[in-house]
C-alpha positions in Angstrom: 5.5 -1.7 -25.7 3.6 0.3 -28.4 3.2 4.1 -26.7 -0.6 4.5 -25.2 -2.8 5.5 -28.2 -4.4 7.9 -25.4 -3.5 10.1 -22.4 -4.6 9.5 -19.5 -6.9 12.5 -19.1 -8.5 11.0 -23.0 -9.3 8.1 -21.2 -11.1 9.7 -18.6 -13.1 11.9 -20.5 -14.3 8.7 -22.5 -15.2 7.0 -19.6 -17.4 10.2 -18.4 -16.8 9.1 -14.5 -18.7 10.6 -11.9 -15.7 11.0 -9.4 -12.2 12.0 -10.0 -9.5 11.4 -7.3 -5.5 12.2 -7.7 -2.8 12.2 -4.8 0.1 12.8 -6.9 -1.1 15.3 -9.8 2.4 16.7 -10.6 4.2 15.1 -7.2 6.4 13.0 -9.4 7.6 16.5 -11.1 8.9 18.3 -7.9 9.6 15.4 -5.9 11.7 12.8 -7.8 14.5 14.9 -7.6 14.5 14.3 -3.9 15.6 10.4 -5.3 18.5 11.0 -7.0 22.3 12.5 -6.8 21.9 15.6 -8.8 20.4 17.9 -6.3 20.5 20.7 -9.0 17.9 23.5 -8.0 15.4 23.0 -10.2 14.8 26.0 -12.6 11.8 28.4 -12.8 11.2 27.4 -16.5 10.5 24.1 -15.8 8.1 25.2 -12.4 6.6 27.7 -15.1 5.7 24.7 -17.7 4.5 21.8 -14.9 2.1 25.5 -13.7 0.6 25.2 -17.4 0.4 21.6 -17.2 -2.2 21.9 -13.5 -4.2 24.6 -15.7 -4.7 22.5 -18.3 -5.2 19.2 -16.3 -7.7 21.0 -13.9 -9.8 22.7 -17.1 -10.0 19.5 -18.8 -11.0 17.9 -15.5 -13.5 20.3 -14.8 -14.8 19.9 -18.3 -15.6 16.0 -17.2 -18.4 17.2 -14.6 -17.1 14.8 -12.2 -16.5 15.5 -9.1 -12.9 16.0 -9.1 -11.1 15.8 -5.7 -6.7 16.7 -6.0 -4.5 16.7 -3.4 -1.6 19.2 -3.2 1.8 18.5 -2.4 3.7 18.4 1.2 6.7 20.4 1.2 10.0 17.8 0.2 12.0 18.6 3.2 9.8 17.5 5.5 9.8 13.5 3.7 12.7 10.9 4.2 14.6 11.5 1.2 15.1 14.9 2.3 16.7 13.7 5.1 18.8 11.0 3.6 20.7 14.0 2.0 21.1 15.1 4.5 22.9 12.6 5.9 25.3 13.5 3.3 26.4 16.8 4.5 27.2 15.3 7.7 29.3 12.7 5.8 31.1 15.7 3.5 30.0 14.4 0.7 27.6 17.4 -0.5 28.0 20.9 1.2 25.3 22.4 3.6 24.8 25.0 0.7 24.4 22.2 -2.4 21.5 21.0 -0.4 19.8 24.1 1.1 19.8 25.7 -2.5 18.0 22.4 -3.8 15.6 22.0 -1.2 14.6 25.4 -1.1 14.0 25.2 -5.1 12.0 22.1 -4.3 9.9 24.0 -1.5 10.0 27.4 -3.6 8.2 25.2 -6.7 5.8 23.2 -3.8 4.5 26.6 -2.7 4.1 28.1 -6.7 2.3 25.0 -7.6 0.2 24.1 -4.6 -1.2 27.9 -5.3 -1.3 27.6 -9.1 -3.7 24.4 -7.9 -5.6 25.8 -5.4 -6.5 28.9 -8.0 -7.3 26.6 -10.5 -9.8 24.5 -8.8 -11.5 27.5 -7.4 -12.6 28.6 -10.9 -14.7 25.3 -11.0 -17.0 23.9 -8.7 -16.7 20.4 -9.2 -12.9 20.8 -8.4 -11.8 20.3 -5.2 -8.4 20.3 -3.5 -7.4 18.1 -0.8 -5.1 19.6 2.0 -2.3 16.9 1.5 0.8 19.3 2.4 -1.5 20.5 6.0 -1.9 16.6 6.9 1.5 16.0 6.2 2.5 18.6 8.4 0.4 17.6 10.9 1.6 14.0 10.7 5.6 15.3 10.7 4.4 16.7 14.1 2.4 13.9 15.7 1.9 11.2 13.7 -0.7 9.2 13.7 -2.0 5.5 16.0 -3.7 2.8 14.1 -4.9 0.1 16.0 -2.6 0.5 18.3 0.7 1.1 16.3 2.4 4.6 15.9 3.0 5.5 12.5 4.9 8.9 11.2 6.3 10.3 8.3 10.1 9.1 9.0 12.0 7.0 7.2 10.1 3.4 8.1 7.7 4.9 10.1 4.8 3.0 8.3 3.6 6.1 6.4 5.7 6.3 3.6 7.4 4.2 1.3 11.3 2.8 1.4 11.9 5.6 -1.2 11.4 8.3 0.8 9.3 10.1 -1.3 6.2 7.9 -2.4 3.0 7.6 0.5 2.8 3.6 1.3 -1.3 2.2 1.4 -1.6 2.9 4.7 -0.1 6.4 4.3 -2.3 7.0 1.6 -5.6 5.5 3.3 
């Protein structure tokens, strides 16, 4: 239960891979709020220090020579969670407002960082970013057939996860 001696980025540059992949860089940042009951907005301070965080992630990536391959974010409302709040305005329990000022935060920070990404990567060209928030757009429109089953992005649609947030294997394959 000792802290890790290393981060994982010191790990990484020890092992020296060849290939880099990551579909939830900073996800966990703008869209665990989507799990819980304080749907505070979330503040530009803290959008401003997970921005530094890509820069320095992505530099020290680069720095690797691997070939690096991110994936942005999909914007929250358009994953379950979202939608289980809102659920809640239609109960009473949180106002239309609570929840619009939240989400929008949530969507305001997506666009900042899925930008602060995509301009980081194209400083280096062994960095490459994976369209995540297109496909999930895509898929929120016309989900997908595999072998002969319809999947989507809704809650228990086979794409992602009971938590709302989180792709399942198959959403992520």
């Amino acid at each position: 239960l000792d802290p890790p001696s290393q981060t994982q980025i010191e790990r990484l540059e020890e092992l020296s891979p060849s290939l880099i992949l990551s579909t939830d860089l900073y996800g966990n940042d703008v869209l665990y709020p989507l799990l819980g009951s304080d749907l505070t907005p979330m503040p530009p301070e803290q959008v401003a220090d997970i921005a530094a965080n890509i820069v320095e992630v992505v530099d020290r990536l680069a720095q690797t020579d691997a070939e690096v391959f991110l994936a942005n974010l999909p914007y929250p409302g358009q994953l379950p969670a979202a939608k289980e709040h809102q659920l809640d305005v239609v109960s009473g329990v949180l106002s239309p407002e609570t929840l619009e000022l939240f989400i929008d935060s949530l969507e305001d920070a997506t666009t900042e960082l899925n930008a602060t990404l995509a301009q980081e990567a194209s400083a280096h060209p062994n960095v490459h970013v994976v369209d995540l928030n297109a496909r999930v757009e895509l898929l929120v429109e016309q989900g997908v057939e595999a072998e002969g089953h319809e999947l989507s992005i809704a809650k228990l649609g086979g794409l992602v996860g009971i938590d709302g947030v989180h792709f399942t294997d198959t959403g992520y394959a």
